[in-house]
Legacy VTK file of the C-alpha trace (Angstrom):
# vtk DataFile Version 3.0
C-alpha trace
ASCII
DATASET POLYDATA
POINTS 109 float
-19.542 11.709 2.382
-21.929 10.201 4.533
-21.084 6.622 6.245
-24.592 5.053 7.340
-23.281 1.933 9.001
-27.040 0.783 10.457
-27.281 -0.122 6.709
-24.385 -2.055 6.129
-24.966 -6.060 7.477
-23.029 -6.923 9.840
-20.738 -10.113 9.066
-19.384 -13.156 11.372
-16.017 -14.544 10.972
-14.299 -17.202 12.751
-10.917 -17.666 12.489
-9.981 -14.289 11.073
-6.295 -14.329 10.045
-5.802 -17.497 11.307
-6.895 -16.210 14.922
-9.649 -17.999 17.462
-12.926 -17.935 17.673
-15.645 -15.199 16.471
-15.322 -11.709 15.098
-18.251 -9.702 14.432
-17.981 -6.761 11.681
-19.186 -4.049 9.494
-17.468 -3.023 6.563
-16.998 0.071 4.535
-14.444 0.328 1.905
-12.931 1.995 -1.082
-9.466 2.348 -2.666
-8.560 4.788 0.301
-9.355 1.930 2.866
-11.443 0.849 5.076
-13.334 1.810 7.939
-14.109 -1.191 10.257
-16.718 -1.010 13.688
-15.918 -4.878 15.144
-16.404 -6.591 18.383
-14.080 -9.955 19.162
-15.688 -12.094 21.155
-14.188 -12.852 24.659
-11.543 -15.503 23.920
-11.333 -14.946 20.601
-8.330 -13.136 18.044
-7.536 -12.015 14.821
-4.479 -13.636 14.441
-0.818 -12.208 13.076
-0.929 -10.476 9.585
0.860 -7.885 7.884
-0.200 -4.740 6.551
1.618 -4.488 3.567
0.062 -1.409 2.265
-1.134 0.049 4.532
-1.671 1.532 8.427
-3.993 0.011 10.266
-5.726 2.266 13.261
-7.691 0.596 16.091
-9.700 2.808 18.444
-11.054 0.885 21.155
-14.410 1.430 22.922
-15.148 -1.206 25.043
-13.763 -4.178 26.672
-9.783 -5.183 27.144
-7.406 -6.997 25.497
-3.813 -7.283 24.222
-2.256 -6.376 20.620
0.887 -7.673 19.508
2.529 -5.591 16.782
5.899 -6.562 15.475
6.909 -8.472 18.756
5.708 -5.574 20.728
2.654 -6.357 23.109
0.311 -3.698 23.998
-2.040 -3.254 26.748
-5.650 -2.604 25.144
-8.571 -0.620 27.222
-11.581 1.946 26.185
-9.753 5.102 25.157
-6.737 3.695 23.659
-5.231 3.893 20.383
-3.064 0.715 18.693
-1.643 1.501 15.580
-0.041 -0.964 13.425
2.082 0.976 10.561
2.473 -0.505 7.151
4.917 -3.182 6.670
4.282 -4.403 9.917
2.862 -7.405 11.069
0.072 -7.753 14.461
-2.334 -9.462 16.590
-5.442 -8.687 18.673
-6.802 -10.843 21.157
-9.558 -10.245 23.300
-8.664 -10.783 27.185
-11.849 -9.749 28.630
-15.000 -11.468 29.927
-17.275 -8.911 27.658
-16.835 -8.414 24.085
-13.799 -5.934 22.940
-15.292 -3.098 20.809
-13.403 -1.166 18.073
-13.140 0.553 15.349
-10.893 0.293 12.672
-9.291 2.629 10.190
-7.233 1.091 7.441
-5.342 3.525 4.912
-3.887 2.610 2.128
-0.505 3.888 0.840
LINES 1 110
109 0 1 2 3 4 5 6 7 8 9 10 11 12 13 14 15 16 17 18 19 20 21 22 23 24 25 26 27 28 29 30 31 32 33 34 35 36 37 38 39 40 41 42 43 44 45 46 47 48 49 50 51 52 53 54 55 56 57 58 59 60 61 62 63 64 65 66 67 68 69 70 71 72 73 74 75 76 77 78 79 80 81 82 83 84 85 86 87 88 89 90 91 92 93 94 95 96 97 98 99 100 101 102 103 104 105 106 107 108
């Protein structure tokens, strides 16, 4: 299966889970998941949610910021993994001056 995301539009959200400021996205998804490439905007969060079904993988590329998952904070920089495990809840907030870059994996089970 072949993922072309220069096709897919890329969406703006502000607010996302209740967080601050912007979030840029593209989206694929199916029943397995989703598969997320995202940049928060310096400032800005995706505020605390749970993942109730599901693991959620962040890969980060660029920038630096600070994940909170079940009370736990974690440091965030290019290279680094943050994994939030189903039936947890988490945060990400950009601490940066550039944009933080990811990409997102979300199984379902």
């Amino acid at each position: 299966m072949l993922i072309d995301f220069n096709q897919i539009k890329e969406i703006q959200v502000t607010g996302m889970n209740g967080g601050d400021g912007e979030v840029c996205a593209k989206m694929f998804m199916d029943k397995r998941g989703k598969i997320i490439p995202s940049r928060i905007a310096p400032g800005a969060s995706i505020g605390m949610h749970t993942h109730a079904t599901s693991d959620d993988i962040n890969y980060i590329l660029s920038g630096e910021g600070r994940a909170v998952c079940d009370g736990q904070e974690e440091l965030l920089q290019a290279g680094v993994c943050h994994i939030c495990p189903k039936g947890s809840s988490h945060s990400i907030s950009n601490t940066g001056s550039d944009y933080l870059v990811m990409l997102t994996v979300v199984v379902e089970r």
